[in-house]
C-alpha positions as CSV (number, residue, x, y, z in Angstrom):
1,X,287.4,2.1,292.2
2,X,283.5,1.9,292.8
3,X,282.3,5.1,294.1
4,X,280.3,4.4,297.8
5,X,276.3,4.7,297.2
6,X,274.2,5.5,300.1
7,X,270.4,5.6,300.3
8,X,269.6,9.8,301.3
9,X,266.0,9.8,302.3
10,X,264.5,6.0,303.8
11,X,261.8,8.0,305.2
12,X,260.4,8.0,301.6
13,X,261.3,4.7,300.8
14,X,258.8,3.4,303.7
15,X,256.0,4.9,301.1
16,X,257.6,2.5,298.4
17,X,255.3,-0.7,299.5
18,X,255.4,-3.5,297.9
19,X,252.3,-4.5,296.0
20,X,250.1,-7.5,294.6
21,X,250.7,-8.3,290.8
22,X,248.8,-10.5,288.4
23,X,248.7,-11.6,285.3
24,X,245.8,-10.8,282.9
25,X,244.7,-12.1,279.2
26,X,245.5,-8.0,278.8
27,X,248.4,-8.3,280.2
28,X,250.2,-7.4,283.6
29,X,248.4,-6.0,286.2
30,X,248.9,-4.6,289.5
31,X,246.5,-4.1,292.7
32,X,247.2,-0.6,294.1
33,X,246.0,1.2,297.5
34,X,244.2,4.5,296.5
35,X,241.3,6.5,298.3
36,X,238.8,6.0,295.4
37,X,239.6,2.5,294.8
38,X,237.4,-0.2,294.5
39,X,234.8,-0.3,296.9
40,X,235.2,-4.1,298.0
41,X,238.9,-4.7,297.6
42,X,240.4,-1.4,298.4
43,X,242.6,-1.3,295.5
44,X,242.8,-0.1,291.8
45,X,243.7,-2.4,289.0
46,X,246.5,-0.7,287.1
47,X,248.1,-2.2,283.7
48,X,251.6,-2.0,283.8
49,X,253.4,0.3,282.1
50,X,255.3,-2.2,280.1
51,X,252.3,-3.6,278.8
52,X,250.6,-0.5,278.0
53,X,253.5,0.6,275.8
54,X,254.0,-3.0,274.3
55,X,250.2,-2.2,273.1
56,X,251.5,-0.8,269.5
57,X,249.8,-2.2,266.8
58,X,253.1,-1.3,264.8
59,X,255.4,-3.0,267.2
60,X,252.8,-6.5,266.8
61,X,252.6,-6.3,263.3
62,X,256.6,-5.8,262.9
63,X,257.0,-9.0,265.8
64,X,254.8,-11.0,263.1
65,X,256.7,-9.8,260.3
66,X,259.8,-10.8,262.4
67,X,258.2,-14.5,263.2
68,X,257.2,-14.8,260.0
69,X,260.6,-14.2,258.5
70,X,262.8,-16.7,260.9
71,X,260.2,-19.1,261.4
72,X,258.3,-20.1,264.6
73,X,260.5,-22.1,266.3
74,X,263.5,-19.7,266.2
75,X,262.1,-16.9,266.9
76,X,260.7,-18.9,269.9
77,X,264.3,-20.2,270.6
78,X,265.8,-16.5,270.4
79,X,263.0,-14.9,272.3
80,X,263.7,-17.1,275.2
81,X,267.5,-16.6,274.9
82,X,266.8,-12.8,275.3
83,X,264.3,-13.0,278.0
84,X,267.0,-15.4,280.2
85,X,269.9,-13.0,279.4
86,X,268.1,-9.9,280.6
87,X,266.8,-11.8,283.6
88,X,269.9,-12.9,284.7
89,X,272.1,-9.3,284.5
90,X,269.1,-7.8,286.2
91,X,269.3,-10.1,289.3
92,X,273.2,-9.3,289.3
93,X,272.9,-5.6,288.6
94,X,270.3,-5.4,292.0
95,X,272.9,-7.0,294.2
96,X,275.8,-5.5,292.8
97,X,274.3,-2.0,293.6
98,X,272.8,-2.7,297.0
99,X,276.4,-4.0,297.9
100,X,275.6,-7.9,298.3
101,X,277.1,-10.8,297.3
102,X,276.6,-12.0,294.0
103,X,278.4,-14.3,291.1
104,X,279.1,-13.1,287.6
105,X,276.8,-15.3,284.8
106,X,278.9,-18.3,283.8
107,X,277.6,-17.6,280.1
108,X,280.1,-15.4,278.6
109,X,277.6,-13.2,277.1
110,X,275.4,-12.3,280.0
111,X,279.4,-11.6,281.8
112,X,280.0,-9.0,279.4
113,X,276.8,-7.3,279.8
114,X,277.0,-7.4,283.6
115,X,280.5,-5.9,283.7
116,X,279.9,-2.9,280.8
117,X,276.4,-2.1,283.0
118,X,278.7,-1.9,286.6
119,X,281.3,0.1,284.9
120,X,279.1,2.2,283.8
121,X,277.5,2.4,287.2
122,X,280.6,2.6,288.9
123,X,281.5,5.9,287.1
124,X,278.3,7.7,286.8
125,X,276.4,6.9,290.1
126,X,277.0,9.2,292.8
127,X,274.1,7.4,295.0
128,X,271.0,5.7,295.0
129,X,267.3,6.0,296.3
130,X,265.8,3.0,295.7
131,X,266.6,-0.5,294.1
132,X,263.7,-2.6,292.0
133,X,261.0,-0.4,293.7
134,X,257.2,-1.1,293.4
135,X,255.6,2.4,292.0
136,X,252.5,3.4,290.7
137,X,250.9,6.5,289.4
138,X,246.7,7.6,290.2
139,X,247.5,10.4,287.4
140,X,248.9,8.2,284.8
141,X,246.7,5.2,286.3
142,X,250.0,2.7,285.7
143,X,252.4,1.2,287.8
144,X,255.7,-1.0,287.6
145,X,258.8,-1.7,289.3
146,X,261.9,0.1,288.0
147,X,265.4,-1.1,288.1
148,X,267.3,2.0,289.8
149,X,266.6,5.4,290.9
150,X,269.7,7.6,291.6
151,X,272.2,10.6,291.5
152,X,273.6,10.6,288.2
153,X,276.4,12.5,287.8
154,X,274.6,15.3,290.2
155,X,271.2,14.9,288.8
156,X,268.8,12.8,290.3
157,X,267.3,10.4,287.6
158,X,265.2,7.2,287.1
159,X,268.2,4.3,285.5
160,X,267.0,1.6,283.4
161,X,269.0,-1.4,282.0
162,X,268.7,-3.3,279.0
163,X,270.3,-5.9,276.9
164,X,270.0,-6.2,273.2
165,X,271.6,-8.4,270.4
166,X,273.2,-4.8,268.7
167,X,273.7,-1.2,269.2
168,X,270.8,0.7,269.3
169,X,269.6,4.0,267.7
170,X,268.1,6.5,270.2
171,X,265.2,7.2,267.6
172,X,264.3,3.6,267.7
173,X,264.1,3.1,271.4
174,X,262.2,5.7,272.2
175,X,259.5,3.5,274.4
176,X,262.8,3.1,276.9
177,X,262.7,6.9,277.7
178,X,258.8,6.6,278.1
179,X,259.0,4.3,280.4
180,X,261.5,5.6,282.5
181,X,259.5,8.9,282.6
182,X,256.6,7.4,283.5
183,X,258.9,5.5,286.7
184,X,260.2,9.2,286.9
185,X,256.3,10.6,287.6
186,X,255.8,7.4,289.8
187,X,258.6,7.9,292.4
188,X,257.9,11.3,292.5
189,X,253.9,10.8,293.5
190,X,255.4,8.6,295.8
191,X,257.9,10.0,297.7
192,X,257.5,13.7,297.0
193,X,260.7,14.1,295.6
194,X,261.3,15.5,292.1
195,X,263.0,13.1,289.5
196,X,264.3,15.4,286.8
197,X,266.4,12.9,284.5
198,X,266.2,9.4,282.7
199,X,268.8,7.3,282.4
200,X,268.8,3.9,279.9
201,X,271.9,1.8,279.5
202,X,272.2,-1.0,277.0
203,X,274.5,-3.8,276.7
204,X,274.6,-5.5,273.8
205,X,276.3,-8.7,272.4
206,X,278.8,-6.9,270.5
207,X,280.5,-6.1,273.8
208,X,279.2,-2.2,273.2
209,X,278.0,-0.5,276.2
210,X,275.5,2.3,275.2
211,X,274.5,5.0,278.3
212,X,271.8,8.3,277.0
213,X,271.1,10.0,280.3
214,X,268.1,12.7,278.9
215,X,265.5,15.2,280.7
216,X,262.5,13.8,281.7
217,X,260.5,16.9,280.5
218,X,261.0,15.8,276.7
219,X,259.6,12.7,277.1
220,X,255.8,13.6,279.3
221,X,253.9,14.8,276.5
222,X,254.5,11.5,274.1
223,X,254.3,9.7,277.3
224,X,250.7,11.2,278.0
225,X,249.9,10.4,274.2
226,X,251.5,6.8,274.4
227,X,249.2,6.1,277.5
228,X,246.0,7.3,275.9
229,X,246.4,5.5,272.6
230,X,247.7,1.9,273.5
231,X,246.3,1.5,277.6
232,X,244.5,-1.9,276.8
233,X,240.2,-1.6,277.1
């Protein structure tokens, strides 16, 4: 049976405003409200934070590799297919948690994924805080829009979903953890309520359903080092 989820504090949620996004030859970037900002908009420009950790010379060079290997076109072709698929179970995870109507995807694939992710939901999360929330960070200087924040099993935590074409090893995903920290510090700036965990499920193809819930304390230093090496000039 799903478990009832509730939001705890809306007070802080009023701080969780939505803000403008754009898209930059550098990559995304958001327009945040800040004291300092700039003196004729009022806002800072923030990358996101999936663009400053998709700044990895390693991670271009083994995309090329990739590309290079399966040819243009189908890694084009796959791309796509993986960019659609993780669309779609995002849109139904949000409704499914915020208790609104929605449709299972008609492709079986994207089906699967949806129903091992609300499973897992359904036995782990206790409550929720906010849903696809705008966030930004003046001490990190990034900003982006996670998928869940939440009581986990008692501990408050920042929940990210993924899809993926296999199972993956937790020494390979290791951005996923830095992200989700960096939402972590975000929310808390934000709200003024401490996030303690992270929280990254995967579904993949195979049917497998893959949940690491982690401190966010062992992921702040190489998130500080991430930000400092790959935040785009």
């Amino acid at each position: 049976m799903r478990r009832t989820t509730v939001i705890r504090d809306s007070r802080s949620l009023a701080k969780l405003r939505e803000v403008e996004t754009v898209t930059t030859e550098s990559g995304r970037v958001y327009r945040v409200p800040g004291s300092h900002s700039d003196p004729v908009t009022g806002l800072y420009s923030y990358h996101s934070i999936t663009t400053i950790l998709g700044n990895d010379p390693a991670k271009r060079r083994a995309l090329a590799e990739w590309r290079a290997r399966v040819g243009v076109a189908e890694a084009a072709a796959r791309s796509k297919r993986a960019s659609t698929r993780g669309s779609a179970v995002h849109s139904v995870m949000e409704k499914y948690v915020l208790g609104e109507d929605y449709e299972e995807p008609t492709n079986p694939v994207r089906a699967r994924a949806f129903r091992n992710l609300r499973d897992l939901i359904d036995c782990n999360l206790e409550e929720y805080h906010a849903v696809e929330a705008p966030l930004w960070s003046h001490l990190l200087e990034t900003a982006g829009r996670c998928d869940l924040v939440g009581r986990w099993n008692g501990r408050l935590a920042v929940i990210d979903y993924k899809t993926a074409d296999h199972e993956k090893d937790e020494a390979h995903v290791l951005d996923y953890f830095l992200q989700s920290t960096a939402y972590a510090i975000m929310f808390e700036e934000r709200t003024g309520i401490p996030v303690p965990g992270v929280v990254v499920l995967i579904a993949c193809d195979s049917g497998v359903a893959q949940a690491f819930a982690r401190p966010k304390s062992r992921y702040v230093r190489p998130l500080i080092e991430a930000l400092e090496q790959r935040r785009p000039r």
